[in-house]
VEXLOGU-664251 format. One record per residue: y, z, x of N, C-alpha, C in turn. Coordinates in nm, 4 decimals. Last residue first. Layout:
VEXLOGU-664251
n_c2:Y; n_c3:Z; n_c1:X; ca_c2:Y; ca_c3:Z; ca_c1:X; c_c2:Y; c_c3:Z; c_c1:X;
...
This chain:
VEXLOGU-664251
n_c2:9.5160; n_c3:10.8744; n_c1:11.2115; ca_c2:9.5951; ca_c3:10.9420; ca_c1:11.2394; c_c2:9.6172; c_c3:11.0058; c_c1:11.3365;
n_c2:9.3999; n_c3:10.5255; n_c1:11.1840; ca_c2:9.3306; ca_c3:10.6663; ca_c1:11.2350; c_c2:9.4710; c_c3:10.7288; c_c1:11.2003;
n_c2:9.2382; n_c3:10.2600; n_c1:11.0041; ca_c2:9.3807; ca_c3:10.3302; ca_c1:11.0869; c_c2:9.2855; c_c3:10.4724; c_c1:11.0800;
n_c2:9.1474; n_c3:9.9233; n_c1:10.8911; ca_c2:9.1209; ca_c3:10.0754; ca_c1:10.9776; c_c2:9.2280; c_c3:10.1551; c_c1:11.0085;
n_c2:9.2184; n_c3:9.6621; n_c1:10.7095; ca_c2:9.2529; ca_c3:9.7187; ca_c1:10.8615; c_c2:9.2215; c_c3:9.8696; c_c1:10.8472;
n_c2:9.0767; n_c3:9.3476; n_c1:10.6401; ca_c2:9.0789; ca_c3:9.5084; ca_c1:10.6148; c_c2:9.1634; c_c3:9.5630; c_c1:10.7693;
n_c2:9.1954; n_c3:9.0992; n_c1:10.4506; ca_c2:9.2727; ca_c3:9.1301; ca_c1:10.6111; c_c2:9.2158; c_c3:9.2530; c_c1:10.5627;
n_c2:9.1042; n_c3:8.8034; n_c1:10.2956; ca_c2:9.1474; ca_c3:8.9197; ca_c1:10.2691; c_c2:9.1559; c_c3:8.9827; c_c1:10.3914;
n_c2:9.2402; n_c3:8.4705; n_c1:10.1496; ca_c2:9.1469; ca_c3:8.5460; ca_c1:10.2595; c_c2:9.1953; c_c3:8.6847; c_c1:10.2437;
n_c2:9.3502; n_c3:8.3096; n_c1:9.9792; ca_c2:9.2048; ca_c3:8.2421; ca_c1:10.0560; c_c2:9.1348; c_c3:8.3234; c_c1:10.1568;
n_c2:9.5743; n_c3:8.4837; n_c1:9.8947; ca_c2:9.5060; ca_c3:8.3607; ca_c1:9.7936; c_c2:9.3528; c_c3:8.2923; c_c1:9.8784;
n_c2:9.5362; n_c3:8.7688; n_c1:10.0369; ca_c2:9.5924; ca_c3:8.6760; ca_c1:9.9922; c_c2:9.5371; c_c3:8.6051; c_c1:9.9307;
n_c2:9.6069; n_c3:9.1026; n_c1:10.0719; ca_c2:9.4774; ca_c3:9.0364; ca_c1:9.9985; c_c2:9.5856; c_c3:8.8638; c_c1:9.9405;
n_c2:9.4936; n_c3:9.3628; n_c1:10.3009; ca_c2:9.5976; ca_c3:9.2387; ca_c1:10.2533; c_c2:9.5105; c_c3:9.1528; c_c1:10.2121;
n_c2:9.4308; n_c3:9.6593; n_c1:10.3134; ca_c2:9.3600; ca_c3:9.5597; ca_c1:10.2604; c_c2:9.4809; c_c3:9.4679; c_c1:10.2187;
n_c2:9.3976; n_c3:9.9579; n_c1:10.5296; ca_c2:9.4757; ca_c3:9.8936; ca_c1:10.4288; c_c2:9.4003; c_c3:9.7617; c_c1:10.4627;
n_c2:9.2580; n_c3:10.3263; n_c1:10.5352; ca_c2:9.2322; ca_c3:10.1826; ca_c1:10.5048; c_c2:9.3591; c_c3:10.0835; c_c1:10.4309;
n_c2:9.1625; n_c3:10.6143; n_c1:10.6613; ca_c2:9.3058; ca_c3:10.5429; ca_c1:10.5722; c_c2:9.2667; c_c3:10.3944; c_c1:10.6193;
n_c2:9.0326; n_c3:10.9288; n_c1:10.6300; ca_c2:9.0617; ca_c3:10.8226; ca_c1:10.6860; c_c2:9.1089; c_c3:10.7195; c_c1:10.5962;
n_c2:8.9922; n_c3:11.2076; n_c1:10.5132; ca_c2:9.1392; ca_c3:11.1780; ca_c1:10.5172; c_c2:9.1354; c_c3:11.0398; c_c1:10.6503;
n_c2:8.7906; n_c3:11.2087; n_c1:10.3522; ca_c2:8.7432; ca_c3:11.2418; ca_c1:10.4701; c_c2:8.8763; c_c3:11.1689; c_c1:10.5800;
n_c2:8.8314; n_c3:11.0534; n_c1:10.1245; ca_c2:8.7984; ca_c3:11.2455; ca_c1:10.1580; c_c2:8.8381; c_c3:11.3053; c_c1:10.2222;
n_c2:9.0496; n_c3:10.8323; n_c1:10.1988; ca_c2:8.9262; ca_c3:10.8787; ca_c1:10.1876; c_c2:8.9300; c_c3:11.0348; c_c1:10.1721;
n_c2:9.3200; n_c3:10.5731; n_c1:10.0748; ca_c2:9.3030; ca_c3:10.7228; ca_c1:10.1499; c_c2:9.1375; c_c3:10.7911; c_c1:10.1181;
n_c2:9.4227; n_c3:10.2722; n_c1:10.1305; ca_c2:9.3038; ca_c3:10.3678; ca_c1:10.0449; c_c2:9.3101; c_c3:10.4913; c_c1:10.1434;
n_c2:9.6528; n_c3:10.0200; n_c1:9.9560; ca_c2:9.6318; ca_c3:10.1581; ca_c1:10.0792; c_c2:9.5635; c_c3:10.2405; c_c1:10.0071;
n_c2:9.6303; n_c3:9.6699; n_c1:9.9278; ca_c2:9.5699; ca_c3:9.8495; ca_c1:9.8976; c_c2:9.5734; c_c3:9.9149; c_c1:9.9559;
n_c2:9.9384; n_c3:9.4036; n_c1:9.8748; ca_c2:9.8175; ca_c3:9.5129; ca_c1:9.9451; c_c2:9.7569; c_c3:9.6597; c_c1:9.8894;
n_c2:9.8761; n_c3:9.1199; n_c1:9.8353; ca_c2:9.8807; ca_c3:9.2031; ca_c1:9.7235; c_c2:9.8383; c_c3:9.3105; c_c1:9.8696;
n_c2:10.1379; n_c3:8.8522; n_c1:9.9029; ca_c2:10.0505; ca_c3:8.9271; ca_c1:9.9157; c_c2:10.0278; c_c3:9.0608; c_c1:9.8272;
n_c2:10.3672; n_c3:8.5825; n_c1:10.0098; ca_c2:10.3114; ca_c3:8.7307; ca_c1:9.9044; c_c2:10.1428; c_c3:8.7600; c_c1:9.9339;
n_c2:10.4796; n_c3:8.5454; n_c1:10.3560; ca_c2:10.3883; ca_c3:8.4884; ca_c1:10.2943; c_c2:10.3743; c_c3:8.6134; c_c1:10.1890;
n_c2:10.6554; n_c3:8.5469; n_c1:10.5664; ca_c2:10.7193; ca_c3:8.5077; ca_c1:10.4403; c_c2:10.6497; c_c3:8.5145; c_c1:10.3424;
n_c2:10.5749; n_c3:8.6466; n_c1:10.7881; ca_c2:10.5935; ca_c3:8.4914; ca_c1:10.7635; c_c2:10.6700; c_c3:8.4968; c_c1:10.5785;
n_c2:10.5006; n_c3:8.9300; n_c1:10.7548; ca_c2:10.6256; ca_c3:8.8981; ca_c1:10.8330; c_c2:10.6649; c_c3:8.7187; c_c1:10.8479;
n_c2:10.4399; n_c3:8.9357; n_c1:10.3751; ca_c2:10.4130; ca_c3:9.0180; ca_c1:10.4895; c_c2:10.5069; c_c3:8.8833; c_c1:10.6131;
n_c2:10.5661; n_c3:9.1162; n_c1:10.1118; ca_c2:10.5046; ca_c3:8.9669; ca_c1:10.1294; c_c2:10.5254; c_c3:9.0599; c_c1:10.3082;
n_c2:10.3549; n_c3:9.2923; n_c1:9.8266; ca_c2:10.3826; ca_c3:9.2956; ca_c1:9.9449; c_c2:10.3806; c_c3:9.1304; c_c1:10.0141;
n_c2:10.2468; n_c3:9.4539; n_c1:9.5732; ca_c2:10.2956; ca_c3:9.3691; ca_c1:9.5115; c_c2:10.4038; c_c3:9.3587; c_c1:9.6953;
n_c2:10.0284; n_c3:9.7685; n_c1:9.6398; ca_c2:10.1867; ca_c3:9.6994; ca_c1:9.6153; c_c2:10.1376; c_c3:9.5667; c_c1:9.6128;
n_c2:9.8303; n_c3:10.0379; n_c1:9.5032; ca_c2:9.8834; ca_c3:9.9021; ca_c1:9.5272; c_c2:10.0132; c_c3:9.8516; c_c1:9.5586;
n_c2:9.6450; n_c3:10.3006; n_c1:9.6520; ca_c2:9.8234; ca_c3:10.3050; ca_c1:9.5901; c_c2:9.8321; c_c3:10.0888; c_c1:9.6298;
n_c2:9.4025; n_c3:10.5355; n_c1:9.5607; ca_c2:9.4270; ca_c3:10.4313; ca_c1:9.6295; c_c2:9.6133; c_c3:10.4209; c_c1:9.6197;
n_c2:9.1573; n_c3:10.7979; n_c1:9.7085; ca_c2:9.2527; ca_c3:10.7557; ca_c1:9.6164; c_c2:9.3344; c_c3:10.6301; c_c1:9.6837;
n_c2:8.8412; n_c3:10.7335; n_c1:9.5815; ca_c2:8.8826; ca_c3:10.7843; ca_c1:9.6968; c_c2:9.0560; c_c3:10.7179; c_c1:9.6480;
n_c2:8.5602; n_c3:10.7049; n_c1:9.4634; ca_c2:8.6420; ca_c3:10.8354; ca_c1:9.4199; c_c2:8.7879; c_c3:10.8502; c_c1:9.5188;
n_c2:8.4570; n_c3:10.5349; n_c1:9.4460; ca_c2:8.3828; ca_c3:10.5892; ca_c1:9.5835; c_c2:8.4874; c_c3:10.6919; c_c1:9.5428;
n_c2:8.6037; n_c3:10.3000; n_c1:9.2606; ca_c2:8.4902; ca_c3:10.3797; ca_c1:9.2332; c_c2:8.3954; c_c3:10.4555; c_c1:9.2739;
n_c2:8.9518; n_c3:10.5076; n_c1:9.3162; ca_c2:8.8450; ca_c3:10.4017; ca_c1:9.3311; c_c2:8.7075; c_c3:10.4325; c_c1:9.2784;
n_c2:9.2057; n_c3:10.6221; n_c1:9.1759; ca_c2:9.0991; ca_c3:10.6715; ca_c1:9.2090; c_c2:9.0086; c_c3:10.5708; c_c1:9.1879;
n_c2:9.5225; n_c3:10.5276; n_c1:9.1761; ca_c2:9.4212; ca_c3:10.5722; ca_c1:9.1128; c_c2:9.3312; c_c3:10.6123; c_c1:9.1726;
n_c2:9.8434; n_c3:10.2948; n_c1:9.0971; ca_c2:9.7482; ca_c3:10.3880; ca_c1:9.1723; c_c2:9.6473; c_c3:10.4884; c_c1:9.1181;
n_c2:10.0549; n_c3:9.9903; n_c1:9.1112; ca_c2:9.9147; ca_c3:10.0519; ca_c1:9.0272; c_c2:9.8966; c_c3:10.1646; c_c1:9.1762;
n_c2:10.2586; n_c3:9.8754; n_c1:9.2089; ca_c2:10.1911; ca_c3:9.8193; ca_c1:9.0968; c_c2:10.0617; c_c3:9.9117; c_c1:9.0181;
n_c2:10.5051; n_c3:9.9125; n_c1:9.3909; ca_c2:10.4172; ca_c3:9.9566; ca_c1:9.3813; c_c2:10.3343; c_c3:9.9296; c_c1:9.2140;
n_c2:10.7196; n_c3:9.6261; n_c1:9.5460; ca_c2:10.6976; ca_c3:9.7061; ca_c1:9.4351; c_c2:10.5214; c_c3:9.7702; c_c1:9.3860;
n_c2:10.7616; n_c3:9.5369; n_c1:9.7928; ca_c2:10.7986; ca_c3:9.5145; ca_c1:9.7117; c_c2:10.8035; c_c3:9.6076; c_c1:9.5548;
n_c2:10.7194; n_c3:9.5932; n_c1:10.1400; ca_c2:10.6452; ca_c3:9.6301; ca_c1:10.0143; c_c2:10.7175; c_c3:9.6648; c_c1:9.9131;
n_c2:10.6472; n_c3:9.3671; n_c1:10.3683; ca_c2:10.7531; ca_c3:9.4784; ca_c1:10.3150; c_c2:10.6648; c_c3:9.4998; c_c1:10.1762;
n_c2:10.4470; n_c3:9.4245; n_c1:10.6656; ca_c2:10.4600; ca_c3:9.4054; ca_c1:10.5086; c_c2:10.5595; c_c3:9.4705; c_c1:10.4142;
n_c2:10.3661; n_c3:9.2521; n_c1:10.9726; ca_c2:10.4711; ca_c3:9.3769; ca_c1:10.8912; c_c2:10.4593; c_c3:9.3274; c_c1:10.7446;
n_c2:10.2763; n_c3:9.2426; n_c1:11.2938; ca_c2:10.2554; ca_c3:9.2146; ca_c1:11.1919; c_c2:10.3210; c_c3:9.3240; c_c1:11.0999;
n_c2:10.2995; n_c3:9.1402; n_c1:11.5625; ca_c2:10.4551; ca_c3:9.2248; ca_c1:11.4538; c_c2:10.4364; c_c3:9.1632; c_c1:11.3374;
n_c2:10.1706; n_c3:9.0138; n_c1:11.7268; ca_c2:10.1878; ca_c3:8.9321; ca_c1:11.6190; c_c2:10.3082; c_c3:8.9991; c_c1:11.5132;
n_c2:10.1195; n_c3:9.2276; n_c1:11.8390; ca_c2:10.1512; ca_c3:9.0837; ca_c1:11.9653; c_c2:10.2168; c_c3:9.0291; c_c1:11.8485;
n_c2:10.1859; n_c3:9.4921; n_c1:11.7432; ca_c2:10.0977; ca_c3:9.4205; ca_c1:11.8032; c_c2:10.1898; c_c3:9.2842; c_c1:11.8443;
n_c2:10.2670; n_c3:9.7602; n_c1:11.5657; ca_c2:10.3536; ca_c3:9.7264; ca_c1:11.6439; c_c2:10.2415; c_c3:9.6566; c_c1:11.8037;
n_c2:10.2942; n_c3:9.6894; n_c1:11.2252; ca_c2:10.2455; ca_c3:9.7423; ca_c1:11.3177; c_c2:10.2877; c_c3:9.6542; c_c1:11.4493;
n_c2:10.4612; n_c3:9.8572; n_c1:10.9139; ca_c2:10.5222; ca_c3:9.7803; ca_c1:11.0743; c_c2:10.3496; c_c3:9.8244; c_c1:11.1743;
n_c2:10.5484; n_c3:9.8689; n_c1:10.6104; ca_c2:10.4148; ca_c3:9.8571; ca_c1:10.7152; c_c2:10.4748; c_c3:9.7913; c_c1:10.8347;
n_c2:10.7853; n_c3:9.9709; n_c1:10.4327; ca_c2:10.7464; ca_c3:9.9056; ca_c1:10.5452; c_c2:10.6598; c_c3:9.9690; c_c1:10.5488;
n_c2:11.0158; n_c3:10.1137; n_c1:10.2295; ca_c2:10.8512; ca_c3:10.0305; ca_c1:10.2124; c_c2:10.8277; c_c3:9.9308; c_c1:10.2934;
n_c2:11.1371; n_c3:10.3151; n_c1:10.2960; ca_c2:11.1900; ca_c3:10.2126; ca_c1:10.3305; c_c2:11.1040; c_c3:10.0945; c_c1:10.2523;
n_c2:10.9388; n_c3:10.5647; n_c1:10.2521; ca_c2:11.1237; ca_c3:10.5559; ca_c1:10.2013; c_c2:11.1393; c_c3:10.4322; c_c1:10.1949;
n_c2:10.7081; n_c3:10.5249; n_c1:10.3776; ca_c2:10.7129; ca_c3:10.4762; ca_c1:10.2691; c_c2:10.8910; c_c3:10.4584; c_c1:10.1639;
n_c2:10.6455; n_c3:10.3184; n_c1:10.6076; ca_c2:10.7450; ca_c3:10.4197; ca_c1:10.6030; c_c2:10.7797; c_c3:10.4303; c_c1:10.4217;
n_c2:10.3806; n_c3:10.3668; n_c1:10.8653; ca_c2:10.3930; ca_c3:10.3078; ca_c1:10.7060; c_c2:10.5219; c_c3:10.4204; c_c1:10.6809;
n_c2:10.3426; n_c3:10.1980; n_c1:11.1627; ca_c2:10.4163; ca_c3:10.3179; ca_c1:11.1050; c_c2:10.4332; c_c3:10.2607; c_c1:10.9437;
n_c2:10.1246; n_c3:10.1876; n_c1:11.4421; ca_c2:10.0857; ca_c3:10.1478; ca_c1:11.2839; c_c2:10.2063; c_c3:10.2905; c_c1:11.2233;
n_c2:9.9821; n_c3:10.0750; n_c1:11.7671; ca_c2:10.0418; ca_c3:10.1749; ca_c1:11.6352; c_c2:10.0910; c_c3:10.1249; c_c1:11.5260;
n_c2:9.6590; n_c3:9.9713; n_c1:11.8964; ca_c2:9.8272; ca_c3:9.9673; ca_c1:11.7889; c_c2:9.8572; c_c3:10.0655; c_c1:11.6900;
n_c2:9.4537; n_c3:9.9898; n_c1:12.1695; ca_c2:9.5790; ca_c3:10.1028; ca_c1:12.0668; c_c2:9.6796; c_c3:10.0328; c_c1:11.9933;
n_c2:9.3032; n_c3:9.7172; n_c1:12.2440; ca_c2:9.3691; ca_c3:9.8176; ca_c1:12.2456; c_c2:9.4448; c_c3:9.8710; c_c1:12.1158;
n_c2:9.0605; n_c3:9.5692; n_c1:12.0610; ca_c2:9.0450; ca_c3:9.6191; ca_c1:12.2216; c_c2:9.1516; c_c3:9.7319; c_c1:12.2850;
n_c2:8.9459; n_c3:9.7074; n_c1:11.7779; ca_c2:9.0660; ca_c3:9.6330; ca_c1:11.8335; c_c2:9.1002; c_c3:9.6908; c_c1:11.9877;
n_c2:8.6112; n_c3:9.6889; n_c1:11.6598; ca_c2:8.6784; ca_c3:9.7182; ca_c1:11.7394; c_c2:8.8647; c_c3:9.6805; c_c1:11.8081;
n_c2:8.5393; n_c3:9.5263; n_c1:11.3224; ca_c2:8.5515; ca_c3:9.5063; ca_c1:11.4924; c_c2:8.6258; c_c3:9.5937; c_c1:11.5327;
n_c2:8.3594; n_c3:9.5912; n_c1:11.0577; ca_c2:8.4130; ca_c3:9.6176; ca_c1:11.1486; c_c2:8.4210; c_c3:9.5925; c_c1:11.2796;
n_c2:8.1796; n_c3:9.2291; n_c1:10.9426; ca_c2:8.1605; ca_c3:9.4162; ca_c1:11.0298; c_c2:8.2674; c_c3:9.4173; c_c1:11.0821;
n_c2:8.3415; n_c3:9.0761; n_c1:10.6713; ca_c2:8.2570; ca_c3:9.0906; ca_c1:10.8015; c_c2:8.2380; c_c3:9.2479; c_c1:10.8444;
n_c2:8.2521; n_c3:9.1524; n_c1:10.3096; ca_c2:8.2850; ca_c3:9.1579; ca_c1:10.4015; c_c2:8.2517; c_c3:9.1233; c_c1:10.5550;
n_c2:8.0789; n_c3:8.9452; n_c1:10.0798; ca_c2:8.1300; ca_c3:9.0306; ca_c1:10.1712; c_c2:8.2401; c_c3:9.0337; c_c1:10.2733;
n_c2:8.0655; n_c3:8.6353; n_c1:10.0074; ca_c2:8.0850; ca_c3:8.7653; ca_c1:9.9146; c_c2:8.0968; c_c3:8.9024; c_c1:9.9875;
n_c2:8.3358; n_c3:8.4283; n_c1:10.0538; ca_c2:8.2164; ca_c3:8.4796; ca_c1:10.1219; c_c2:8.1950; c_c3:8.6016; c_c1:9.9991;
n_c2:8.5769; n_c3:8.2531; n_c1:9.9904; ca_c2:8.3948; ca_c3:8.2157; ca_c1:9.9473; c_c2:8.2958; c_c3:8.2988; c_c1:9.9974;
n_c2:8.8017; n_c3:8.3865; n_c1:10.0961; ca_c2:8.7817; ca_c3:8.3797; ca_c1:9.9501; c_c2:8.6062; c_c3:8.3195; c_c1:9.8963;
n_c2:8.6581; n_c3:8.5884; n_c1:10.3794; ca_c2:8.7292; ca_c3:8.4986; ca_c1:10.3335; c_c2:8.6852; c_c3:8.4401; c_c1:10.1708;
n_c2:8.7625; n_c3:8.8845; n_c1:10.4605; ca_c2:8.6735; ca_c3:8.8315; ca_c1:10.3669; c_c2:8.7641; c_c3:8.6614; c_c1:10.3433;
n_c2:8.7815; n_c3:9.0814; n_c1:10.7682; ca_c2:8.8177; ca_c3:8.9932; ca_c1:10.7020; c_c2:8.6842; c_c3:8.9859; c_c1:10.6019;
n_c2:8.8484; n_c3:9.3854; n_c1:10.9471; ca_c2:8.7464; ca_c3:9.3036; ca_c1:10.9118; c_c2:8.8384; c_c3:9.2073; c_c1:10.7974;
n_c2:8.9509; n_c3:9.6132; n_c1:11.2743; ca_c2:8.9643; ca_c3:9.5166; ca_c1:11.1224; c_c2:8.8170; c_c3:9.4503; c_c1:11.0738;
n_c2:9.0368; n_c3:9.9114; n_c1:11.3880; ca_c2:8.9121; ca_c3:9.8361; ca_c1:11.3710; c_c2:9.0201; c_c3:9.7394; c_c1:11.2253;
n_c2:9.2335; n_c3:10.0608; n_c1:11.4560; ca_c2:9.1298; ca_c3:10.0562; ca_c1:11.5413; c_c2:9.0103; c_c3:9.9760; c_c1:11.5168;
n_c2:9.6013; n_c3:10.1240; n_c1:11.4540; ca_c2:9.4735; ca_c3:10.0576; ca_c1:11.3969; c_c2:9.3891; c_c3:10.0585; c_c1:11.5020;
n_c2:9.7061; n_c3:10.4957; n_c1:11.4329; ca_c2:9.6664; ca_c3:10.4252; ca_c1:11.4833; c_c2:9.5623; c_c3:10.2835; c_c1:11.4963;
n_c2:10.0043; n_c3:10.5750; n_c1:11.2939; ca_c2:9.8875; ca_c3:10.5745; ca_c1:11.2438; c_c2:9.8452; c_c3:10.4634; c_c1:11.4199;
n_c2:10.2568; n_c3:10.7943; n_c1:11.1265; ca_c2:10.2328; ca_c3:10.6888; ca_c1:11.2123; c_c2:10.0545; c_c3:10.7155; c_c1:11.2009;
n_c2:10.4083; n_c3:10.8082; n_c1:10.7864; ca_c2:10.3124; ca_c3:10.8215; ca_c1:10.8858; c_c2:10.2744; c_c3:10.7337; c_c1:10.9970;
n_c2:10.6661; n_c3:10.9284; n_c1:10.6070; ca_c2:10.6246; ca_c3:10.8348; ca_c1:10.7039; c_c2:10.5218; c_c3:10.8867; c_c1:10.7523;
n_c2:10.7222; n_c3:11.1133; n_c1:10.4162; ca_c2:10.7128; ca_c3:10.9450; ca_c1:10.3725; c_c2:10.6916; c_c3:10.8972; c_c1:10.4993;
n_c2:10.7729; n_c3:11.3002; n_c1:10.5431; ca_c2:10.6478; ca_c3:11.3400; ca_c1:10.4693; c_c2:10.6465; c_c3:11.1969; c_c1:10.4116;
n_c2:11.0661; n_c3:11.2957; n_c1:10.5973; ca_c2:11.0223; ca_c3:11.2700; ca_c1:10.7135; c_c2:10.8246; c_c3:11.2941; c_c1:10.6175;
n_c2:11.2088; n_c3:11.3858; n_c1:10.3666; ca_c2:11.2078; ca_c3:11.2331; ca_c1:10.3961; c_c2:11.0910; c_c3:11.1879; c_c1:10.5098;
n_c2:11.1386; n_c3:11.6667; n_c1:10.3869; ca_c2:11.1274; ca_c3:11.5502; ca_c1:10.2935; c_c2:11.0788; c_c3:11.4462; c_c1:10.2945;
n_c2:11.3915; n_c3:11.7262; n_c1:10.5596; ca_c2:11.2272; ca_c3:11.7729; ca_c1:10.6058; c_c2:11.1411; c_c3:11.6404; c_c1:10.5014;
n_c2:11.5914; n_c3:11.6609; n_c1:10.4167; ca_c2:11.5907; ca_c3:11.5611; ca_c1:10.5842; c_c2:11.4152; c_c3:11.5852; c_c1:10.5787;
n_c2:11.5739; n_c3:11.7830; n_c1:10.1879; ca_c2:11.5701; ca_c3:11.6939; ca_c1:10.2230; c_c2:11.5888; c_c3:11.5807; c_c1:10.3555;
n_c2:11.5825; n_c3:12.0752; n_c1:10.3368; ca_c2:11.4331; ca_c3:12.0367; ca_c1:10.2889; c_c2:11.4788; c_c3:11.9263; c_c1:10.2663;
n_c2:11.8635; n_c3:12.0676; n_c1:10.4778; ca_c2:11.7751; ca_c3:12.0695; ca_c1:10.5544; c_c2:11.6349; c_c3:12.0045; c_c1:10.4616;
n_c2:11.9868; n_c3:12.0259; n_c1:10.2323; ca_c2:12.0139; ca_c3:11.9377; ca_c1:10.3097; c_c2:11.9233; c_c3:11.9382; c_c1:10.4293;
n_c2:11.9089; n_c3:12.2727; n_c1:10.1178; ca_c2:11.9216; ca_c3:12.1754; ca_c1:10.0592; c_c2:11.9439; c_c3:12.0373; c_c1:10.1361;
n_c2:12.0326; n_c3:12.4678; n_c1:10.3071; ca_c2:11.9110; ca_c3:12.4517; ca_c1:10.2696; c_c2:11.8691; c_c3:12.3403; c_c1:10.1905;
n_c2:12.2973; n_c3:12.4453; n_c1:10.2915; ca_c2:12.2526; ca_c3:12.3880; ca_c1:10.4114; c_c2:12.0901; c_c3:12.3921; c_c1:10.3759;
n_c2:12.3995; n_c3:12.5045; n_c1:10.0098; ca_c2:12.3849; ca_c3:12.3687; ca_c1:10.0974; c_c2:12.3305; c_c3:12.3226; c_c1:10.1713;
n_c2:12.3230; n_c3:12.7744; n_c1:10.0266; ca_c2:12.2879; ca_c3:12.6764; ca_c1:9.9669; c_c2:12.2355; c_c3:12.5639; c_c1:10.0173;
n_c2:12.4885; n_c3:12.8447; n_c1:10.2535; ca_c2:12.3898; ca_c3:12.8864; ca_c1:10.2817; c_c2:12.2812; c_c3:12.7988; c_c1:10.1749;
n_c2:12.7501; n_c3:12.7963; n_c1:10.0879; ca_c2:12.6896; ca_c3:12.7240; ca_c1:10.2068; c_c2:12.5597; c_c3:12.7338; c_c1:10.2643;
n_c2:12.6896; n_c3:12.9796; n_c1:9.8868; ca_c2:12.7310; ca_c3:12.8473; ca_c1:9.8592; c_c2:12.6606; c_c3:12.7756; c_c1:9.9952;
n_c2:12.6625; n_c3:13.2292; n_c1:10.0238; ca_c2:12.6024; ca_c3:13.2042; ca_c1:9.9335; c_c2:12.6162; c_c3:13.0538; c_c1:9.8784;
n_c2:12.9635; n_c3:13.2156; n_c1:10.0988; ca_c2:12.8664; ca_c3:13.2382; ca_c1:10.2178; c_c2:12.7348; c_c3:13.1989; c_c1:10.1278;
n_c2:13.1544; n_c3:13.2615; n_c1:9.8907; ca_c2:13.1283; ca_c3:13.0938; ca_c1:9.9683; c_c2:13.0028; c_c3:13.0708; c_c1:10.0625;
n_c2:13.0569; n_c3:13.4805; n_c1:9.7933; ca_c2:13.0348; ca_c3:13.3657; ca_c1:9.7363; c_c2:13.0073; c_c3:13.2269; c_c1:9.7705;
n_c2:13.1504; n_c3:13.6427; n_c1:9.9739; ca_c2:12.9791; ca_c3:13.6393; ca_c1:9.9878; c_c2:12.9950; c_c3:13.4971; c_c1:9.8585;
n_c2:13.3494; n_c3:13.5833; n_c1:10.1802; ca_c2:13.3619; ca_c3:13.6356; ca_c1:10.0517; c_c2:13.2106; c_c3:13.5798; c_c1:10.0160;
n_c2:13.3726; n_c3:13.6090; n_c1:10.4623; ca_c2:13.4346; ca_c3:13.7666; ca_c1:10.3953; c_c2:13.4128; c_c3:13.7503; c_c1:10.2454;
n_c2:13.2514; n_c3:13.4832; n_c1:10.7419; ca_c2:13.2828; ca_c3:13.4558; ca_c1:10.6044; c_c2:13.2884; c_c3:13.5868; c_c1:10.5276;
């Protein structure tokens, strides 16, 4: 290229097109679940963390707003519209959606991020609540 303008142009471009591919890819995380617990609507706690006998992976894409985990049940939450985010009262930061998950069924979910960069999601329906664990 002989005229530093266009060379300066493209050289642009291509940077621009590279940090958004790079970008896009900082909205997804894969994740591994390793433990759940339930609340059902009359209990006042939680159960204890259980163990999940094997490895599911777990991809939150946030471009797309999918939760896909990839178990017997392909359990999945599209995620409708983000409703609220903040700082819990353990200080730890959260992000709501407004989520119906792979039956059809609405749902409210919490994705909690810790200090201690471990990651919690919470499906919260009308008679029962779903914790799930994830690792990175």
């Amino acid at each position: 290229m002989k005229n530093p303008i266009v060379w300066a142009v493209s050289l642009f471009l291509f940077i621009l097109v590279t940090s958004q591919n790079l970008g896009a890819q900082n909205n997804v995380a894969v994740f591994r679940y390793i433990a759940g617990c339930e609340k059902k609507k009359t209990d006042a706690r939680f159960s204890e963390w259980k163990d999940i006998e094997s490895t599911i992976k777990v991809i939150v894409d946030f471009d797309k707003m999918i939760i896909q985990f990839y178990n017997k049940a392909e359990t999945k939450f599209d995620l409708l519209i983000r409703t609220n985010t903040g700082k819990d009262r353990d200080g730890d930061n959260y992000f709501d959606y407004e989520a119906i998950n792979e039956e059809g069924i609405r749902c409210a979910v919490r994705i909690i991020k810790d200090d201690n960069n471990r990651w919690y999601l919470y499906a919260y329906y009308n008679n029962i609540t779903l914790g799930f664990f994830l690792r990175r």
